[in-house]
C-alpha positions in Angstrom: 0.0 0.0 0.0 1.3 3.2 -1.0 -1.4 5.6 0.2 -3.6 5.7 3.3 -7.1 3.9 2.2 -10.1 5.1 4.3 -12.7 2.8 4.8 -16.4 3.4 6.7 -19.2 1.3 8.4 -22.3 1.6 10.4 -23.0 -1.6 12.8 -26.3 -1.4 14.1 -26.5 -3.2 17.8 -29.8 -3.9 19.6 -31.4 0.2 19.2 -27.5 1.4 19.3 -25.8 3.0 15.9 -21.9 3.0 15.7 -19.7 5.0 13.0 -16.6 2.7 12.5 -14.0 4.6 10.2 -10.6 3.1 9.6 -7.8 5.1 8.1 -5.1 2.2 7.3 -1.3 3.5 6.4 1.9 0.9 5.5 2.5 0.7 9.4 -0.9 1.0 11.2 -4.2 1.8 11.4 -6.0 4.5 12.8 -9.3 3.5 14.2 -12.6 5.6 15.5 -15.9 4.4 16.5 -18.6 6.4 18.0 -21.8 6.4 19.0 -24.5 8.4 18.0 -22.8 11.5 16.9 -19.6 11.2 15.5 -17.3 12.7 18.0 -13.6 11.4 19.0 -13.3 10.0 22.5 -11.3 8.1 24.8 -8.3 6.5 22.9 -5.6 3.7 23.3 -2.1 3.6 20.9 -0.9 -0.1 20.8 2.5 -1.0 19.1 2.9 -4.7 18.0 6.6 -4.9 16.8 7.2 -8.1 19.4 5.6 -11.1 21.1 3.7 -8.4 23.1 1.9 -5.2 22.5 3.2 -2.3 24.3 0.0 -0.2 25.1 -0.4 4.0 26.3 -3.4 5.4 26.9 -3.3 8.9 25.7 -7.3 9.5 26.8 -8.4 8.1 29.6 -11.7 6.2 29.6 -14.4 6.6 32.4 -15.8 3.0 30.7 -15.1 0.1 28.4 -11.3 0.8 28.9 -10.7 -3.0 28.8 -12.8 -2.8 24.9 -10.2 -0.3 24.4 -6.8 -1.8 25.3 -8.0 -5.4 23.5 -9.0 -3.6 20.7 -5.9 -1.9 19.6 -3.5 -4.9 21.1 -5.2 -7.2 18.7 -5.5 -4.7 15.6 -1.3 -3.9 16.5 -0.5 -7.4 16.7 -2.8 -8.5 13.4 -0.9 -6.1 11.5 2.0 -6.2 13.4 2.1 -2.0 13.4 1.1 0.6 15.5 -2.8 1.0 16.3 -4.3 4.2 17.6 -8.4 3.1 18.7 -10.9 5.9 19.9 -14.0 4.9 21.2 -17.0 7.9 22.0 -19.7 6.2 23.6 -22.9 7.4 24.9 -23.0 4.7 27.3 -21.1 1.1 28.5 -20.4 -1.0 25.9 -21.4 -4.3 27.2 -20.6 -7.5 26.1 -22.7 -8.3 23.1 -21.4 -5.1 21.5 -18.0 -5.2 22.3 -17.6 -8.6 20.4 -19.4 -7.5 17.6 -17.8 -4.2 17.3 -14.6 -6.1 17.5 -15.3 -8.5 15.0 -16.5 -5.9 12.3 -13.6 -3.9 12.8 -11.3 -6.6 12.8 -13.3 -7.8 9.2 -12.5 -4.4 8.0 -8.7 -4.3 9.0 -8.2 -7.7 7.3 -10.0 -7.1 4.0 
């Protein structure tokens, strides 16, 4: 890839609408999803150069910091680059949305 590709969903969960975009470069991704509105909000930068991810957070999350920190150390680690993941929610993620907004960003990354 010689150019960063942008690429854009909407994942409808239960009565909850999230804006995934995904700005991919050579060496990493950049990653938002928001609910609602689309607004940037809490975010995570993973690096996976190694057996491990080496995670910062740059904005802390009052919730779903665990969705956070998984969801960059896997996209890092996929791609074996640097992931930066933002997450604006308008309220906890919970389970059933966290693995499906997992698995359609990780979809997206991979195609």
């Amino acid at each position: 890839m010689s150019t960063a590709e942008y690429t854009q969903k909407t994942v409808d969960v239960g009565d909850r609408k999230f804006f995934i975009h995904i700005l991919s470069f050579d060496n990493g991704n950049f990653v938002s999803i928001s609910e609602g509105r689309q607004k940037i909000g809490s975010m995570v930068v993973s690096i996976g150069s190694g057996p491990m991810a080496t995670t910062a957070t740059v904005i802390r999350a009052k919730t779903d910091s665990l969705f956070l920190k998984l969801t960059a150390e896997q996209i890092s680690t996929s791609i074996r680059g640097i992931a930066v993941v933002s997450l604006y929610a308008e309220r906890e993620l919970g389970n059933e949305a966290a693995k499906i907004l997992i698995g359609e960003i990780m979809e997206m990354i991979q195609s």
